[in-house]
Biopython code that builds the backbone (N, CA, C, O; Angstrom):
import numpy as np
from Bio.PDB.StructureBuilder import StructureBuilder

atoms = [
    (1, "UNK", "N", (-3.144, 55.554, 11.927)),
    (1, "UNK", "CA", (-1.900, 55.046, 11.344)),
    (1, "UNK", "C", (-1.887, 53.515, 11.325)),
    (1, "UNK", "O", (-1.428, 52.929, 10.345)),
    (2, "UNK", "N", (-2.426, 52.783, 12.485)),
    (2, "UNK", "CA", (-2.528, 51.589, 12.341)),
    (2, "UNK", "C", (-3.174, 50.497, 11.337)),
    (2, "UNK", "O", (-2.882, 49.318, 11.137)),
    (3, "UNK", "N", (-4.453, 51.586, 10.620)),
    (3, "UNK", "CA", (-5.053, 50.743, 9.643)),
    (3, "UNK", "C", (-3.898, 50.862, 8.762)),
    (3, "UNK", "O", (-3.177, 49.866, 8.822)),
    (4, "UNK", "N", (-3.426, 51.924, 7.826)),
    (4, "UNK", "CA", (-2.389, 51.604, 6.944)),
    (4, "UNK", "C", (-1.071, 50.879, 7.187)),
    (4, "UNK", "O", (-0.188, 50.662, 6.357)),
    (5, "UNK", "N", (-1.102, 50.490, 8.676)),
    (5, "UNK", "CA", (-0.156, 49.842, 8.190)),
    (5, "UNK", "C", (-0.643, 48.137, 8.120)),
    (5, "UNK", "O", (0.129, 47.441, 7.460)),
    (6, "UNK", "N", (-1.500, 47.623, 8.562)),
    (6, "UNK", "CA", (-2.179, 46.290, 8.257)),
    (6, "UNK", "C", (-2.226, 46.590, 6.381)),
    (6, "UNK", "O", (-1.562, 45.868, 5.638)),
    (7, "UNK", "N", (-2.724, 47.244, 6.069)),
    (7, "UNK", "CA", (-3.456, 47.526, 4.167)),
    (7, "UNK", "C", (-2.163, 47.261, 3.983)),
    (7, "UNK", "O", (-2.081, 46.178, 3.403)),
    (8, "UNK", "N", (-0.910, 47.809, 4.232)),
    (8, "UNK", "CA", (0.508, 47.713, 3.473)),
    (8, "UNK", "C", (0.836, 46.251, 4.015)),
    (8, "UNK", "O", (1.005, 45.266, 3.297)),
    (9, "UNK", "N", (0.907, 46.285, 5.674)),
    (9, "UNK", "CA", (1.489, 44.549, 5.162)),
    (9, "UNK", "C", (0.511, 43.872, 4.053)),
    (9, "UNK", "O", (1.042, 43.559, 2.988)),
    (10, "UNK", "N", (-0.570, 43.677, 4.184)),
    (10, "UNK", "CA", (-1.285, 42.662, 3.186)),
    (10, "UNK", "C", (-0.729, 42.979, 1.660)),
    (10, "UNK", "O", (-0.073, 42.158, 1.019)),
    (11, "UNK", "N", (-0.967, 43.853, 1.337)),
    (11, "UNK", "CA", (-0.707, 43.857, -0.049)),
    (11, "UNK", "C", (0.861, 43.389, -0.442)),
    (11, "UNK", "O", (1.291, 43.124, -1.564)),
    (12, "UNK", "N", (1.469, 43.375, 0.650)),
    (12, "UNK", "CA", (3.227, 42.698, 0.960)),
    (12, "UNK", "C", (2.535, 41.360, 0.686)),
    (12, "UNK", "O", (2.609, 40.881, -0.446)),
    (13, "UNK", "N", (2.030, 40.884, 1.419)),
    (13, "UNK", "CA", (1.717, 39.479, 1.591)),
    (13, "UNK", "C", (1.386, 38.413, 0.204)),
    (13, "UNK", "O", (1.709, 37.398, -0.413)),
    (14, "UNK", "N", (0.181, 39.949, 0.348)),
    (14, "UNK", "CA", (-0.081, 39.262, -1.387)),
    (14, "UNK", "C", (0.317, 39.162, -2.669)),
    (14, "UNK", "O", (-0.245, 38.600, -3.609)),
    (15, "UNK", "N", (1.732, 39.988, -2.613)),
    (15, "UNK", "CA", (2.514, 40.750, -3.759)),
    (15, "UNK", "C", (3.243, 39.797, -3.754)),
    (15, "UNK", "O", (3.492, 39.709, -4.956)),
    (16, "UNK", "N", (3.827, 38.933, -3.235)),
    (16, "UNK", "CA", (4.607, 37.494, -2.547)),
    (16, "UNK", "C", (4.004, 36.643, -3.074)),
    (16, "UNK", "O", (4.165, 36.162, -4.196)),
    (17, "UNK", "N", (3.286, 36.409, -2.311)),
    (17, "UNK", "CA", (2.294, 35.202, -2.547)),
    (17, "UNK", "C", (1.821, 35.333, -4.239)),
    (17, "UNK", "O", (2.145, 34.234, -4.690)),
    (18, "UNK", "N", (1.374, 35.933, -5.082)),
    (18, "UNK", "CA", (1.484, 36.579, -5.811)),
    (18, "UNK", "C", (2.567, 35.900, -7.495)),
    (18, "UNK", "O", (2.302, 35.400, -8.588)),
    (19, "UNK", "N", (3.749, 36.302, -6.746)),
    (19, "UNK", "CA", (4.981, 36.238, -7.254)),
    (19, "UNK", "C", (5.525, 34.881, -7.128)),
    (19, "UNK", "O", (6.297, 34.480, -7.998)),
    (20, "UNK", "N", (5.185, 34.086, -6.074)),
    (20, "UNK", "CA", (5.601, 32.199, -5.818)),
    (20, "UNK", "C", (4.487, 31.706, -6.793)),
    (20, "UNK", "O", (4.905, 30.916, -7.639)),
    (21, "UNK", "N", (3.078, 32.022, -6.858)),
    (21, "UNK", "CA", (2.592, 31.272, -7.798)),
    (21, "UNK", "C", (2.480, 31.204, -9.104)),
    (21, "UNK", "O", (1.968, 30.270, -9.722)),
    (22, "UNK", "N", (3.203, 32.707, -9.802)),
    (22, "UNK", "CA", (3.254, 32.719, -11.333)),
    (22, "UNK", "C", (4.291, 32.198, -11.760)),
    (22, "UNK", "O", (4.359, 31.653, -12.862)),
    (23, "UNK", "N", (5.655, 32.335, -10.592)),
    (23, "UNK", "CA", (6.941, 31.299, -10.873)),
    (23, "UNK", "C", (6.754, 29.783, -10.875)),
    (23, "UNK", "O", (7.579, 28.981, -11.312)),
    (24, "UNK", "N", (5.465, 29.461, -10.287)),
    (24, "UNK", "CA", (5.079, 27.988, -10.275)),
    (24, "UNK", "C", (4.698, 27.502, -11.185)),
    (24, "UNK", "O", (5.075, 26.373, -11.500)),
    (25, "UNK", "N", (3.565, 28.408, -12.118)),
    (25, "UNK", "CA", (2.932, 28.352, -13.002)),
    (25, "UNK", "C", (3.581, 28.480, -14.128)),
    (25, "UNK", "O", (3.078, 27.974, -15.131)),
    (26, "UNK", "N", (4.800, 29.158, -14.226)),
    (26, "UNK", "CA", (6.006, 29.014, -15.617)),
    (26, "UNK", "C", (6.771, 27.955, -15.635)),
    (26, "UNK", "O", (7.259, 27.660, -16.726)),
    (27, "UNK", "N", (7.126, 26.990, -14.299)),
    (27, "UNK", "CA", (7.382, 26.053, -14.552)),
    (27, "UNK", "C", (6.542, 25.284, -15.077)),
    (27, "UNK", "O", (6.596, 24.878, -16.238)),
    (28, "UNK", "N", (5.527, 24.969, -14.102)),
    (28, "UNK", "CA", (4.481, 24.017, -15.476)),
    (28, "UNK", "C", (4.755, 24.023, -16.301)),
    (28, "UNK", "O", (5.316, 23.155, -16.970)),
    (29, "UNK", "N", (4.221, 25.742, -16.692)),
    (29, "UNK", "CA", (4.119, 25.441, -18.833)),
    (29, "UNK", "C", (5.669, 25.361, -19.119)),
    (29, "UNK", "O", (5.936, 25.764, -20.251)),
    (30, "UNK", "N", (6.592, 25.007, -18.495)),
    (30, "UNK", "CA", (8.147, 24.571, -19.271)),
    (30, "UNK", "C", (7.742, 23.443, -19.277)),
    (30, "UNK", "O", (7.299, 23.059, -20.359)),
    (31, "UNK", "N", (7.719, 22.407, -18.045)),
    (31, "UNK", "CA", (7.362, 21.475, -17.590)),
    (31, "UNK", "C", (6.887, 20.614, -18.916)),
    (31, "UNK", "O", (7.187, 19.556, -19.469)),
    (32, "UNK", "N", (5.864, 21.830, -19.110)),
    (32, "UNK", "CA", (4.948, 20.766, -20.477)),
    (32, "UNK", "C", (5.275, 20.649, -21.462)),
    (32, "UNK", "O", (5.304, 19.620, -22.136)),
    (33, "UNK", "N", (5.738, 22.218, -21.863)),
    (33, "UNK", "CA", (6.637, 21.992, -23.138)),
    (33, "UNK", "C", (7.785, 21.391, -23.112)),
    (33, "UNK", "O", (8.318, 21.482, -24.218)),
    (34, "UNK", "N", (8.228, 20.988, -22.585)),
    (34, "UNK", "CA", (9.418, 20.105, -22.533)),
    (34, "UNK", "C", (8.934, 18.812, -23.086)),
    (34, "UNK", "O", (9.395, 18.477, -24.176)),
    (35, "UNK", "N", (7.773, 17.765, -22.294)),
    (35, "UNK", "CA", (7.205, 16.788, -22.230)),
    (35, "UNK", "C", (6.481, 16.812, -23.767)),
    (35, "UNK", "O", (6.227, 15.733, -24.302)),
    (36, "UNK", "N", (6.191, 17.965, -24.390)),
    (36, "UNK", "CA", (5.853, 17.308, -25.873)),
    (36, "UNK", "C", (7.188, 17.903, -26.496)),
    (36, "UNK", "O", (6.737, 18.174, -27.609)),
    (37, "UNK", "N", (8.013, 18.145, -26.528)),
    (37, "UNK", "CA", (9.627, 18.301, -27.260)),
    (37, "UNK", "C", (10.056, 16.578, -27.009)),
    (37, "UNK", "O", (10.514, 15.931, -27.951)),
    (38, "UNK", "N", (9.865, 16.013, -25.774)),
    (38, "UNK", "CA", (10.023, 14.455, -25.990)),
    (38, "UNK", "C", (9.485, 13.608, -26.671)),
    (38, "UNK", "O", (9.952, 12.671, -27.318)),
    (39, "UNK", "N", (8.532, 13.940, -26.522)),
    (39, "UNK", "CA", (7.435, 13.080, -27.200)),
    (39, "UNK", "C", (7.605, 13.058, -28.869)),
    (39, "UNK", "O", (7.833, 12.138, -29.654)),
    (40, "UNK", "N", (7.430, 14.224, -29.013)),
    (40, "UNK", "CA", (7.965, 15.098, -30.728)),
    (40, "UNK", "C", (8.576, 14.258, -30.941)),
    (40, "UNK", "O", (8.068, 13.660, -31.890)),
    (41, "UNK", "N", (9.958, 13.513, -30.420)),
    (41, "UNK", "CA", (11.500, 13.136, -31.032)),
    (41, "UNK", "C", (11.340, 11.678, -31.100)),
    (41, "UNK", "O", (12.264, 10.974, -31.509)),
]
sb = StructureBuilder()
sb.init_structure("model")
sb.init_model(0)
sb.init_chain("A")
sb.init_seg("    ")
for serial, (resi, resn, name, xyz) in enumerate(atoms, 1):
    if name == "N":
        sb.init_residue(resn, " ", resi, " ")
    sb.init_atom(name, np.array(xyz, "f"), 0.0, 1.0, " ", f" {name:<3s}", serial, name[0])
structure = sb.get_structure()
């Protein structure tokens, strides 16, 4: 029982971890598109 429960936290861990860096990564690309919408004008 103990191995599954290490396999489940991790995949917690990484499902997280995961989820903070694609929200990071959509800011960027706003980030950028924003920065040529300025530029554009």
């Amino acid at each position: 029982m103990k191995p599954m429960t290490v396999i489940i936290t991790l995949i917690a861990i990484f499902s997280l971890t995961a989820c903070n860096t694609m929200a990071g990564f959509g800011k960027d690309i706003q980030q950028g598109g924003e920065a040529i919408e300025r530029s554009a004008q």
